[in-house]
N, C-alpha and C positions, 0 to 999 in steps of 0.2 A: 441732467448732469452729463448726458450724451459719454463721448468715449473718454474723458477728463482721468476719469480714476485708471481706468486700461493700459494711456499714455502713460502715464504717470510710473506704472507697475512694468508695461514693458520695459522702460528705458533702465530700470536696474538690473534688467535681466543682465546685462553686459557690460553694467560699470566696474571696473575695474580695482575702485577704489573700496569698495563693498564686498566682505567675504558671505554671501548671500547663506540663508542656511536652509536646513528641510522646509521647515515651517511654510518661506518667502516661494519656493517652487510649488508647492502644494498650493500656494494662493494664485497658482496662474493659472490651475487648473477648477480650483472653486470658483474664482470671481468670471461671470457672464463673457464671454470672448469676443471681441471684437477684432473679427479674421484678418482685416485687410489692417490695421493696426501691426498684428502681433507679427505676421508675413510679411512685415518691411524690414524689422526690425530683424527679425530673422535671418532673412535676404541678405542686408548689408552686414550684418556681422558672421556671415556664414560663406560668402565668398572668398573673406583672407582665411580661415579655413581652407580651402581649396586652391591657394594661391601660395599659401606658406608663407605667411607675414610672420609678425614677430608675436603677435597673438595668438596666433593661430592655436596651437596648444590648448592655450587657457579656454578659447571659445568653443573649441572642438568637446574639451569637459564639458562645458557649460551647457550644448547641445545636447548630451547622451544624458546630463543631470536632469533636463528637461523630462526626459525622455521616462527615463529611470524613477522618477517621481511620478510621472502619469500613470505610471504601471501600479505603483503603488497606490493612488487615489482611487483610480478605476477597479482594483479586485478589492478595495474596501467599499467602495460605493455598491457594487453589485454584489457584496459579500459570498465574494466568492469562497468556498471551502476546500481546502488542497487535497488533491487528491480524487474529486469528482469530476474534472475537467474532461474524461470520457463520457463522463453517466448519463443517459436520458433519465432515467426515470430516478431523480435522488430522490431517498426518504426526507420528507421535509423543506422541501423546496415551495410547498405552496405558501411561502410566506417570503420566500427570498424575495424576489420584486415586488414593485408597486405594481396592487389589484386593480385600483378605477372599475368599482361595482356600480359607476353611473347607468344608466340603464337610459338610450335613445331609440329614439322611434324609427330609426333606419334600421331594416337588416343588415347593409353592409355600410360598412367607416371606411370611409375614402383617405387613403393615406393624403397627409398636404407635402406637395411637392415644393412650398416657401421655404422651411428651411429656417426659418428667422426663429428665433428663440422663443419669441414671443409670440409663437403661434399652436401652442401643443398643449394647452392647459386642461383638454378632456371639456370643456363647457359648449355647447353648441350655440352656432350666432342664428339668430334670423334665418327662417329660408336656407338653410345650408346646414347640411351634416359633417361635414370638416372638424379639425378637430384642432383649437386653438387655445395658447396659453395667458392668462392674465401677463399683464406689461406689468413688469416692474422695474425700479433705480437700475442700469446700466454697472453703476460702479457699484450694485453690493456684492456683497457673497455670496453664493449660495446658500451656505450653510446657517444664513444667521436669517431665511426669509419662510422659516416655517412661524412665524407668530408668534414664537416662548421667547425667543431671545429680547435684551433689553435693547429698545429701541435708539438709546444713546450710546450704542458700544462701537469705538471707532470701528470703521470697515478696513484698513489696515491692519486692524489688530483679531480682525474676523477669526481667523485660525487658531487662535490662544486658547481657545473652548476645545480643539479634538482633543483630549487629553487618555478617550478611553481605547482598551486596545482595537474596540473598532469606531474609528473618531466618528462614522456618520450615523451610529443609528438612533441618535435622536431626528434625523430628518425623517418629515411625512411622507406617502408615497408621491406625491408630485413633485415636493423637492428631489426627491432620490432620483426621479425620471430627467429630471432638470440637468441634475447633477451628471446621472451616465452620458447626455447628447450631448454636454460641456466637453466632457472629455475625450471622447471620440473627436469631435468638433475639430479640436488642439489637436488631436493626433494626425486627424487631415491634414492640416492646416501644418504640421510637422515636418511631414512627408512631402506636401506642395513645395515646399523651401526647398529641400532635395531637389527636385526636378526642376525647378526656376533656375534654382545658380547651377548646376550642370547644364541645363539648356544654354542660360547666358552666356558662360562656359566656353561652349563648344561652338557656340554661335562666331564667340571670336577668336576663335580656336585658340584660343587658351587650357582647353581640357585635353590633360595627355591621361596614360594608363597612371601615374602614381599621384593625382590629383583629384580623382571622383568621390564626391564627397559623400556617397551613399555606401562607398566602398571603406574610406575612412571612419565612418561611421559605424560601421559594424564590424571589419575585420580583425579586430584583436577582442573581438567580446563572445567568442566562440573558446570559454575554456572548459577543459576537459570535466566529463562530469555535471557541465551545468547545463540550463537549460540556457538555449541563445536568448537575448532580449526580445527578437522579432517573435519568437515562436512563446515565448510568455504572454506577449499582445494577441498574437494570434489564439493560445488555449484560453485567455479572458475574454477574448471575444465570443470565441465560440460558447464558451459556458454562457455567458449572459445572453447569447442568440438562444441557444438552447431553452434556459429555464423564461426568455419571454415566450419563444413561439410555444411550450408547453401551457402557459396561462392561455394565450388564446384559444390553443386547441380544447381548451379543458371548458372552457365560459360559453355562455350559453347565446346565442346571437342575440343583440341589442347592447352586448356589453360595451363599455367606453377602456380603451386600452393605453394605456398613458404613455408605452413604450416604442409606439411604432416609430416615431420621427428616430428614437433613437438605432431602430432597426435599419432605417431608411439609411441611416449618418454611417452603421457600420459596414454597408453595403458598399458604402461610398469612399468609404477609408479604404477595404480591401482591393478595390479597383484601384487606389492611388497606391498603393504599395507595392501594387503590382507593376504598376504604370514605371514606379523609380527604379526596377530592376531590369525591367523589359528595355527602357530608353539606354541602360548601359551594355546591355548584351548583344545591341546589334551597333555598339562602338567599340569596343573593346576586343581585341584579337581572341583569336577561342582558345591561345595558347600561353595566353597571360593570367596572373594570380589572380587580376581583378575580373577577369571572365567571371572565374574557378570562384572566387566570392561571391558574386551576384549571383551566378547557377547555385550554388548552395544555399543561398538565402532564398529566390524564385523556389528550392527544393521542400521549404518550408511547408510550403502551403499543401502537399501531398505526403507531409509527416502528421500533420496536421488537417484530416481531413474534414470539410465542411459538407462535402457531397449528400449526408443525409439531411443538414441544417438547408440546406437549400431547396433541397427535397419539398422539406416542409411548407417552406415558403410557398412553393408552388404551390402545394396542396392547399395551403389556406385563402390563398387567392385567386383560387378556380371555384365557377360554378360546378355545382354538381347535378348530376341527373337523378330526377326521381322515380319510382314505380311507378306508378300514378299518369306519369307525363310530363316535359318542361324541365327546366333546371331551378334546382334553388342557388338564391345569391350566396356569392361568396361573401364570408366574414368578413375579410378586408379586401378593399378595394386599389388596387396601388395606383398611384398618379403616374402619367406616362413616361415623366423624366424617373421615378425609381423604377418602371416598370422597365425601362430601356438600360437603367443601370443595372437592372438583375439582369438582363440578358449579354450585357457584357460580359458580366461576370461570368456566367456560366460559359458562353462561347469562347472566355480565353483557357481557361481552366481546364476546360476539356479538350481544347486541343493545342496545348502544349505540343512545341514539336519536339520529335522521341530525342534529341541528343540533348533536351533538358534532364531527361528521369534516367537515372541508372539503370542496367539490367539486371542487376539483383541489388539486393536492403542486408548489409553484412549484417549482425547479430553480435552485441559485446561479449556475449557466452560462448567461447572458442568452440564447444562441444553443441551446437547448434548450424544445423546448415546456411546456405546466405536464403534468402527467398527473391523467389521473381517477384520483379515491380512489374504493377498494371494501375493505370490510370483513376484511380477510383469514382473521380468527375464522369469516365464511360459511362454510369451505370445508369446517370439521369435521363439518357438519351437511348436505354434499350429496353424501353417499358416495352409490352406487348400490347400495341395502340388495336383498338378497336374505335367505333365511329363515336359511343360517347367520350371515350378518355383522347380522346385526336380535338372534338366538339371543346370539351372543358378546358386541355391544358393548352391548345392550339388556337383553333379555329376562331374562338371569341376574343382571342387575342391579336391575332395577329387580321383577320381579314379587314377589321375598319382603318386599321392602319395602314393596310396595303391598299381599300378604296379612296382612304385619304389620299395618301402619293398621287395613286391616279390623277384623279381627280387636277391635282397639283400639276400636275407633269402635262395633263391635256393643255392645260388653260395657259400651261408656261409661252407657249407658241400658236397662233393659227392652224388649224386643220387643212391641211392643202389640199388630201383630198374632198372633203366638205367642201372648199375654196369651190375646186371645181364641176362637182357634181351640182353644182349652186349657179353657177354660171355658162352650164353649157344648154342651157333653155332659157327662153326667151321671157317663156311664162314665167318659170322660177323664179328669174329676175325682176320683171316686172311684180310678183306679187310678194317676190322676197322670203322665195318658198312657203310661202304659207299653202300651196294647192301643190306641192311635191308631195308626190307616192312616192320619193325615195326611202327604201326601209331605213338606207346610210343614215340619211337625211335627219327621219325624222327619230328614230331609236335617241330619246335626249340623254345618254350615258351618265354625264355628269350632273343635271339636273334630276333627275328620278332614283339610276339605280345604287349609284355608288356617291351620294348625297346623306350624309352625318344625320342628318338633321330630318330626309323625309322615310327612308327607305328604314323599315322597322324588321325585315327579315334581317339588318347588322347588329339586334341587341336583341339579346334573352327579354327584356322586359315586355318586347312588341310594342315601345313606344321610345322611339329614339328619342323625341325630346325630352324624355326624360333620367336616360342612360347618363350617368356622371362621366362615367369613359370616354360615351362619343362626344358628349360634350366638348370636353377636354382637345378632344382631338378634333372637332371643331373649330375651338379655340386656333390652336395652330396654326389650322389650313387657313384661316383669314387671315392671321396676323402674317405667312410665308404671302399671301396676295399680297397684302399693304406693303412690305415688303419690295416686292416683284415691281409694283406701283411708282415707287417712289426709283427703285433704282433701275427700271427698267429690262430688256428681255432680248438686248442687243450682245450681248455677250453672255456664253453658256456656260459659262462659272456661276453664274448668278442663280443656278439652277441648285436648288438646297434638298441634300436628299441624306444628310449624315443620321439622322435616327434609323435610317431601314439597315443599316453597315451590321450595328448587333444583330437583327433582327436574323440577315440574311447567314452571316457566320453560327447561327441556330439551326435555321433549314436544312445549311449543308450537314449540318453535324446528324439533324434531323433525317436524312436522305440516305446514311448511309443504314436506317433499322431497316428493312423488308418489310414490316408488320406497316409503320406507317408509310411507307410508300402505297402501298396498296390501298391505304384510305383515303390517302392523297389524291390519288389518280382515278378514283372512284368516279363516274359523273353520278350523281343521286337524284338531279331532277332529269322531267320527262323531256326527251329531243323530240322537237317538231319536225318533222323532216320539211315541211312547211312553214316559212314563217308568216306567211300570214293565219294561220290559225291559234296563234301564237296564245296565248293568256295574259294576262297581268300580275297573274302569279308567278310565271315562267319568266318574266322580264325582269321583276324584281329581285327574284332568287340570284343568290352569288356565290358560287363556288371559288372556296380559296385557291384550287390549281387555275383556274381562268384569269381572275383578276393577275396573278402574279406572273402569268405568261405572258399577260399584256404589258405587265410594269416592265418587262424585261426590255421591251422593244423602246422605252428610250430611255432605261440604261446602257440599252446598247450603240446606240446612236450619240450619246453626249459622252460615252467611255473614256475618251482622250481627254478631257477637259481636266482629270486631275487625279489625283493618286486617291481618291475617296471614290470615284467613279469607275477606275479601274479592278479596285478592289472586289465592289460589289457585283463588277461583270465578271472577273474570274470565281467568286463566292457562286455566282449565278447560271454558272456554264458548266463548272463541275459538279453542282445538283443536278442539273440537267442528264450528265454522262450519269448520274446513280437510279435514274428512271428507266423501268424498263419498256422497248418498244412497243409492245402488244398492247398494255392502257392507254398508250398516246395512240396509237391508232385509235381507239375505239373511242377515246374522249374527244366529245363533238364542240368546236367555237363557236361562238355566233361572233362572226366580223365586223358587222354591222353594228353589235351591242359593244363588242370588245374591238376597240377603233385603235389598230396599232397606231407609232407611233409615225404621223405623216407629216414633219413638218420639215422639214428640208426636201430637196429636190436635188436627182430624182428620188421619188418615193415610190416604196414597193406595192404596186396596186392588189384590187383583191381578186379574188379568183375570176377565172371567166365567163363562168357561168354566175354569176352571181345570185344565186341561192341564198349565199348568205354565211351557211354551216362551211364548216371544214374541219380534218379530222388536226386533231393538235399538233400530231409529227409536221404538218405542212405549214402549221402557222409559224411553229418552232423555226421550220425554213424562211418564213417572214421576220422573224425578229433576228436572225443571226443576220441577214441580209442585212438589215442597218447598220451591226457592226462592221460588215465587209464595207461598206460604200463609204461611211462617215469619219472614218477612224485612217485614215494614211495621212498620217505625219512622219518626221523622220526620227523623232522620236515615239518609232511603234511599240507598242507593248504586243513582243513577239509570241508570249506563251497563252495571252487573250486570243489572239489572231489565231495561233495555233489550236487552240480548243476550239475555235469555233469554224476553220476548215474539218476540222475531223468530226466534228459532230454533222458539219453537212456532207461526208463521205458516207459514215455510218448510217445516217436515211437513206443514202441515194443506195446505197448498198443493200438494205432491206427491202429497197423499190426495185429491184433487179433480181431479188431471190423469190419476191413474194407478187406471184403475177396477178395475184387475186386482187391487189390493192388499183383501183381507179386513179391513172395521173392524165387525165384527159382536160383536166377541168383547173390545172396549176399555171399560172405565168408563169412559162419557164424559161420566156427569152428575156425576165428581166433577173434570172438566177445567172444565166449566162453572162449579161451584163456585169451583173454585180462580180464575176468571175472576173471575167478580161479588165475590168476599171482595173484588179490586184494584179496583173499581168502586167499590163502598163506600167504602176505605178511599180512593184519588181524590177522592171527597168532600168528604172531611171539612177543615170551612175551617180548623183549626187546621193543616193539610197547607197548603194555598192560601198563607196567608200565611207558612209556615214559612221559617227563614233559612237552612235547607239547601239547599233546593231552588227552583232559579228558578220563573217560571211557563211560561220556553220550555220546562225539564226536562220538567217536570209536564205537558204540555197533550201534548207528545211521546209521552209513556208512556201518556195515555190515548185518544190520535190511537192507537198504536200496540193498543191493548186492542181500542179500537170495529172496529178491522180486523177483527182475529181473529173477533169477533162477527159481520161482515159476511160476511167467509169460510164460518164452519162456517153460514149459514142458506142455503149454496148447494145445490143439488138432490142434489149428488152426497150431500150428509151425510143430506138428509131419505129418499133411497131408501132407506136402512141399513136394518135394520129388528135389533132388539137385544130378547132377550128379561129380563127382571128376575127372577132367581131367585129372588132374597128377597121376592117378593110374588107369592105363588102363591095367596092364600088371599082376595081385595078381594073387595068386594063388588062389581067388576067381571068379576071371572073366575067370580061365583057367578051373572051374569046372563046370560053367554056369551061376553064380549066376551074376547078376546083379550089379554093380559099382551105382547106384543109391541108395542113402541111405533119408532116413530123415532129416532133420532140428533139431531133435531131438537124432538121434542117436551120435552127436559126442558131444551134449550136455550131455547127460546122461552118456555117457562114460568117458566124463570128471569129472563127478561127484561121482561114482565109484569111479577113482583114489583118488578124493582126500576126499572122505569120511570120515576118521579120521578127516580133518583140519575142516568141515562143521560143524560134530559132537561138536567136541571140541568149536566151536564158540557158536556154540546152545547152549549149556551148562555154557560157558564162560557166553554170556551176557543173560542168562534166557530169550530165546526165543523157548523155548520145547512146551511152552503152546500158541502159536503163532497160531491163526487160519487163521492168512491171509498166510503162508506159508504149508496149511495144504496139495497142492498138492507136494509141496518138500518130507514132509516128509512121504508121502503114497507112493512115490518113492523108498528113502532111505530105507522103512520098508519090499516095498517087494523084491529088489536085497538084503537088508540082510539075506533074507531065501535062497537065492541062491547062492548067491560069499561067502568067508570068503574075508571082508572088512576092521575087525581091524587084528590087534594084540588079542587081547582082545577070538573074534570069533573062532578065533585059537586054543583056549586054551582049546574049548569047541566043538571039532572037530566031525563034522557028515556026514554021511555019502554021503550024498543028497547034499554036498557043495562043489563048486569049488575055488581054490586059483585064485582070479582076475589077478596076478602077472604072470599066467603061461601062458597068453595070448597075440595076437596083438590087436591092432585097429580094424583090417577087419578080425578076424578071427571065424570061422565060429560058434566058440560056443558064441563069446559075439551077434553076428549079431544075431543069433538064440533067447538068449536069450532077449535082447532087443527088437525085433520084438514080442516077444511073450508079452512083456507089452504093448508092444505101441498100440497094435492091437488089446488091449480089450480094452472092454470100461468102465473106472472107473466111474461109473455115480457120486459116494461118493468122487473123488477125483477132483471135478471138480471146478476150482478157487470159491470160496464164492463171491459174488458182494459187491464191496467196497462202501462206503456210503462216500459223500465228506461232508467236514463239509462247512460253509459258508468261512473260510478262507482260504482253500484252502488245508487244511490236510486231512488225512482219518481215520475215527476213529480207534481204535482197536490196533494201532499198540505199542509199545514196549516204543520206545521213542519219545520224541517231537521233536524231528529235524528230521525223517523219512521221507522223501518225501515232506520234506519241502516246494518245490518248484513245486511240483505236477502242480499247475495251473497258477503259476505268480514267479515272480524273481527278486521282487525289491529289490535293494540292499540296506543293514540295514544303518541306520544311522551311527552308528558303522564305518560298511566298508568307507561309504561312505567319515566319515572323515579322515579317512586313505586314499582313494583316492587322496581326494584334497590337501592333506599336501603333497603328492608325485608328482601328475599333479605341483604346485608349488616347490616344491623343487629340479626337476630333471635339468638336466644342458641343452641344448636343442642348 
C-alpha cells in the first residue's frame, strides 16, 4: 500500500473545507509516518504562516492543534501519571512500559541506527544481534495491529475504538513501543518544518523579527499558571526516558528491550528542538521580543532538567570494570550515529553560553528568596575520573573513532615526507623500500596500529573483528574512501571530518575537570628510549592523548577550508591551553608511529636527531606549525591564529624558564620560517585594508608575532648550540669552522632578511614605542650599523657597511658577524619581566587582544554560539 493512506491523511490536515476534529489529529499521530510525506505538507502550508497570507491564522491553529494532540497521545501512550514527572523511582512503574522479556544470546543490543519503523520488533535475524521490527501495512493504525481488533474495520475509522479514559491500554507492549517512536518521530518531524521554512526564510531574506515561525508558534502559549507546551513535551519526555532507562537498569543482561529506538528518536527530537531555537538566536537582535522568546523557550530545557536522564544513558552504555580483571560489556550498545547524537547533546547543554541562563530563578512565593542558577548539564563533566571510569566513559569511546579519522586523514593525501625518505636512495628505490631500515619508513601506522579491523588493544573483546563498534566504524572509514574515490582529493573541502565536531566540543568540556586531565596526560605504556628495542606490544598499544595530538596536525593544516574545520581547531587549541605543561613535557611521541600531518609543502620535518621520541610540548609545536604555514587567506580566522601564536609563546616561555629541558635536538629554523611566512604575509596591504579583518585584529596578531621574536632572541635560545646534518660538506666545515650554530643564528638571519617587512609593521601598527619588544629592536638597531638592510640605508652609503644581499646563510662574514652579537652580553637588552594582570593578559602591551590567551582559553560566548549552531546544523 506504500505511502497511499499517509497521502491521503496528510492532505486533510489543511483542507480548509474540513472542520477536522480530535479524533482526525490523533490519527496522524497513530497511523505509521511517513516523514518526507508529512514534511512537505507541512512545509508549504507553514511558510504563508510566516509570510502572513490570508491563511495564515487558520494554519498557524492547525500547527499548534498538531502539536497540542501529540502531547496528548504521547502521555497516553507512555501512561504517564501527573504528578511524577520528577520521580525516579515511582511505585508501580514496573508495568508502565513495554518489558520485552525476550532473552538473546548477546550480552550487549546494539541500538540500530536505521531508524525505519520496521526495524525494532525485539526478534533477532540471522548472524546479527540488532534489534528489528516485523513489517507491517504502511497505512494501518497502530492501534488496531495487536491481533484482537477485527480485521475488516476501516483504517480511517481506526480511532473510533479509543473510547476509554486511557484509549491505548489495550495495546501489547510492542505495539505500545511502536506507538511511542510514532510519535516522537512526528515531533521531529514537527520541529524540522520549523527550521526548513525559517532557513528558506531567511535564505531569501524574507525572514524579519515579526515573521519567525518558531517564535509565532510559541509566543502567546505562555499563559500565566500553566505549564508552556514545550515544557509539557519536554516533562513527557523525560518521564518516558526515565521509566525506560529504569527497565533497562533493572533487567538482567540478555534482556530484549523494545524501547531503545524510541530512546534513540527522543535523543533526536531534543537536539532538533534545540537546533529551532539556536538557529533564531543567532538572527534575531538580543534586544528584540523574539530574542527574549527563544531565550525563554532555549530556558526550558534547564527548568527541566535532563542532566541525570543522561547520566544514565552513559552509565548503561559503558563497559564496566571488574575485580577479577577486564571489563564486562555494556548492556546496550549505541550505534555511532546515536552515539554522536548523544554527544551533541550533551556538548550543547552544557555549554550554553552564560547570557542564555539568568543569574537567579525568582520564586512565585514573594516570601522566598530568588536563587542562583548553575548549569546543571556541569555536573556530567565533573565526575572525579580515575583510569577505570576515564577507560569506560571515554577511552573505549572515543579512541577507535579518533584512530579511524587518522587513519582517514593519512590516506586523504600522500605522505611527503614518506615521499621523500623513499626517494632519496637509490636502493630504496630501486627495491621500492622493501630493504629500508627507515623506522619512518617502515612503522606501517595505518596498516597495524590504528586499523579497526587488525589492531585488538582498540576493543574490550581482544578481538576487533568482532567489536559491533568498530565495525561500525569500519564501516565508515571505507565508505568516506569510496567516497574520496569517486570525488577525488584535489580540493580540501572534500576532507569529511563532521562526526569528530560533537566529539571534540566534549573534550573541551572534558579539559576543563583536573582529575581527567591528569589521566589524560598519563603515558601508561613503557617508553623506549630506543626504538629499536621496541616490542609488538608497545607498537600496538594507543594512547588517546597521542593519537588526538596527531589528529590535530591536519586539523590544523585543512582549518581554512570551512566553518566545520575551523570550529574544531579553536575546540582543539583551547583543550590544548586547559593541559598543564609539566605532563606534556614528560609525555613521550613516537614520530615515526604518530606521522604528523606531511602533506603539503613545506612540511614541518622531524627532529634532528632522529631518534624517533619527542617530548609532546615540541610535537604540539609541530602541529600548530601547520596552522601558521597553511592557513593565510584573507579571510583569516583571527582568534584560531591568535590561540595558536600564544600557545607557541607560552612553550617558548617555559623553554626560557626551565633550562633543564633539552632544545638541541628541535628544527628551529623551520619554527622561524613558519614565523616570518606570517610576517610577510602581515604585510601585505591588500591584508591591511581587508574587510575581514579589523586593524585592532591584525596589529594583535602581529604585536603577538614580534613577541615571540622577542622571546626566542633571549640568551637561553642563543646558548643552544644545534648541529645541521644536512650541511656537512660547506665550504665552511672545509675551512675548519664548525657546522654547529645557535638557535639563534638562523633566527636572526632570518630577521635580517626580512627587515624592511618588521620595520614597516612596527611603523604600520605604532609599535616603535613598544617596550616589551625592546630586545627585538636592540637587535635590529645594532645589524643596522652593520648590513645595509633597506633600500632606504642604501642611499646613505658608508663605508663600514655590508650589502646583507651579497651573502649565504653559512657564510663566513654573516657567521662572524652574528657570533659577534650573540657573544656579548647585552645586559640593556635583556627581556623586561612581564607583569600578568589577574585576567590573564600583560600589561603594556599595544592592543587588547595580544596574548590573549596567555593563561586560559575559554572560548567567548560569541564562538561558542557559533559552535553549537554548527555542532547542530552539520549533516552527520
Amino acid at each position: 500500500m506504500a505511502e497511499t493512506y499517509q497521502r491521503s491523511l496528510y492532505k486533510e490536515l489543511f483542507n480548509d473545507s474540513v472542520d477536522n476534529d480530535e479524533t482526525f489529529y490523533k490519527s496522524i499521530f497513530t497511523t505509521p509516518v511517513y516523514e518526507d510525506l508529512l514534511l512537505g505538507v507541512l512545509r508549504e502550508n507553514s511558510e504563508a504562516i510566516a509570510l502572513a497570507s490570508d491563511v495564515a491564522e487558520r494554519n498557524l491553529s492547525i500547527l499548534r492543534r498538531i502539536y497540542v494532540s501529540g502531547l496528548a497521545v504521547f502521555k497516553d501512550a507512555i501512561k504517564h501519571e501527573s504528578g511524577n514527572s520528577e520521580t525516579k523511582d515511582t511505585t508501580g512503574t514496573s508495568t508502565q512500559l513495554p518489558t520485552g522479556k525476550l532473552s538473546l544470546s548477546s550480552d550487549a543490543i546494539l541500538d540500530n541506527g536505521g531508524g525505519d519503523i520496521t526495524e525494532l520488533n525485539g526478534i533477532q535475524l540471522n548472524n546479527c544481534s540488532r534489534q528489528v521490527l516485523p513489517e507491517f501495512d504502511e497505512g494501518d493504525d497502530l492501534t488496531t495491529l495487536n491481533g484482537k481488533d477485527d480485521k475488516n474495520s476501516s483504517k480511517n475509522n481506526s480511532t473510533h475504538s479509543l473510547t476509554s479514559e486511557r484509549e491505548f491500554d489495550f495495546l501489547d507492549d510492542k505495539l505500545r513501543a511502536q506507538l511511542i517512536e510514532n510519535v516522537i518521530k512526528i515531533f521531529r518531524v514537527w520541529f524540522q518544518n520549523i527550521i526548513d521554512v525559517n532557513y528558506k526564510l531567511r535564505k531569501a531574506k524574507d525572514l524579519t523579527d515579526d515573521n519567525d515561525l518558531c517564535v509565532k508558534v510559541f509566543e502567546s502559549s505562555n499563559e500565566k499558571g500553566d505549564m508552556t507546551p514545550l515544557v509539557q513535551l519536554l516533562t513527557e519526555l523525560k518521564w518516558f526516558l526515565n521509566i525506560a532507562l529504569q527497565r533497562i537498569e533493572e533487567s538482567p543482561a540478555g534482556t530484549q528491550f523494545l524501547n531503545l529506538t524510541s530512546i534513540k528518536e527522543a535523543i533526536n527530537l531534543l537536539n532538533k528542538i534545540l537546533k529551532s531555537f539556536y538557529i533564531g538566536l543567532s538572527y534575531h537582535k538580543s534586544t528584540s521580543d523574539e530574542y527574549n522568546v527563544l531565550k525563554s523557550l532555549l530556558f526550558s530545557f534547564y527548568e527541566i532538567d535532563f542532566s541525570n536522564i543522561l547520566l544514565r544513558i552513559i552509565k548503561i552504555t559503558n563497559p564496566t570494570a571488574q575485580e577479577e580483571g577486564g571489563y564486562k560489556p555494556a548492556k546496550v550498545v549505541l550505534s555511532v550515529d546515536t552515539l554522536v547524537n548523544l554527544y551533541i547533546l550533551l556538548g550543547v547543554l552544557v555549554n550554553i553560553p552564560a547570557i542564555f541562563i539568568p543569574d537567579v530563578q525568582t520564586n512565585s512565593d514573594i516570601t522566598t528568596l530568588p536563587t542562583a542558577l548553575k548549569n546543571p548539564y556541569r555536573q556530567l563533566f565533573d565526575a572525579e575520573y580515575d583510569w577505570n571510569l576515564f577507560n569506560e566513559e571515554v577511552n573505549l569511546k572515543f579512541l577507535p573513532l579518533f584512530c579511524m579519522e587518522y587513519s582517514y586523514c593519512y590516506k586523504f593525501r600522500p605522505d611527503l615526507m614518506l615521499n621523500k625518505i623513499q626517494n632519496s636512495s637509490l636502493i630504496n628505490w630501486i627495491s621500492g623500500n622493501r630493504l629500508s631500515s627507515d623506522l619512518y619508513v617502515n612503522c606501517l601506522t595505518t596498516d597495524v596500529i590504528t586499523n579497526l579491523q587488525v589492531n585488538n588493544k582498540l576493543t574490550l573483546t581482544n578481538n576487533a573483528e568482532e567489536d559491533l563498534y568498530l565495525k561500525e566504524l569500519n564501516d565508515i572509514y571505507e565508505h568516506k574512501l569510496r567516497r574520496l574515490t569517486i570525488r577525488g582529493t584535489d580540493d580540501d573541502s572534500h576532507l569529511e571530518m563532521a562526526k569528530l565536531l560533537p566529539v571534540l566540543i566534549n573534550m573541551y568540556t572534558l579539559s576543563q575537570n583536573p582529575s581527567f586531565v591528569k589521566v589524560f596526560t598519563i603515558q601508561r605504556y613503557k617508553f623506549y628510549s630506543d626504538l629499536e628495542s621496541k616490542s609488538e606490544d608497545e607498537i600496538e598499544h594507543v594512547e588517546l592523548f597521542e593519537v588526538w595530538l596527531c589528529l590535530l596536525s591536519y586539523l590544523f593544516e585543512y582549518q581554512y577550508r570551512s566553518s566545520l574545520m575551523q570550529d574544531l581547531t579553536k575546540l582543539s587549541l583551547a583543550t590544548l591551553f586547559n593541559l598543564p605543561m609539566e605532563p606534556l613535557l614528560n609525555f613521550q611521541i613516537n614520530e615515526f608511529k604518530w606521522k604528523l600531518c606531511h602533506q603539503k609543502v613545506p612540511f614541518v620535518p622531524l627532529n634532528t636527531d632522529r631518534v624517533g621520541y619527542k617530548a609532546s610540548v615540541f610535537y604540539i609545536l609541530d602541529a600548530i606549525q601547520n596552522l601558521l604555514r597553511f592557513n593565510l587567506t584573507y579571510k583569516l580566522n583571527v582568534t584560531n591564529l591568535s590561540m595558536g601564536l600564544t600557545m607557541v609563546y607560552n612553550i617558548l616561555d617555559l623553554f626560557q624558564k626551565d633550562l633543564t629541558i633539552d632544545l638541541s635536538n628541535y628544527a628551529w629554523e623551520d619554527l622561524h620560517l613558519s614565523l616570518f611566512g606570517l610576517i610577510k604575509f602581515f604585510k601585505k596591504q591588500s591584508l591591511i585594508k581587508s574587510k575581514y579583518v579589523t586593524p585592532e585584529e591584525l596589529g594583535g596578531l602581529v604585536e603577538d608575532c614580534l613577541l615571540i621574536l622577542n622571546l626566542l632572541l633571549d640568551a637561553r635560545f642563543n646558548s643552544v648550540q644545534q648541529d645541521n646534518v644536512e650541511e656537512t660538506s660547506t665550504i665552511m666545515s672545509m675551512l675548519g669552522f664548525s657546522t654547529a650554530r645557535s638557535i639563534s643564528y638562523s633566527l636572526i638571519y632570518n630577521i635580517l632578511l626580512n627587515f624592511e617587512s618588521i620595520q614597516s609593521l612596527v611603523t604600520t601598527f605604532d609599535l616603535k614605542d613598544s617596550k616589551k619588544l625592546h630586545t627585538l629592536f636592540h637587535c635590529m638597531n645594532y645589524f643596522d650599523g652593520v648590513f645595509y638592510l633597506t633600500e632606504d640605508s642604501k642611499l646613505k652609503a658608508q663605508i663600514n657597511k655590508i650589502d646583507v644581499i651579497d651573502f649565504d646563510f653559512d657564510s663566513p662574514e654573516f657567521l662572524s658577524a652574528i657570533n659577534a652579537y650573540t657573544n656579548e652580553e647585552h645586559e640593556d637588552a635583556s627581556s623586561p619581566v612581564v607583569s600578568e594582570k589577574p585576567n590573564g593578559t600583560s600589561s603594556g602591551y599595544k592592543y587588547k587582544n595580544t596574548l590573549r590567551h596567555s593563561s586560559s582559553a575559554t572560548v567567548s560566548d560569541k564562538d561558542m554560539l557559533n559552535i553549537i549552531q554548527n555542532v547542530l546544523s552539520q549533516r552527520y
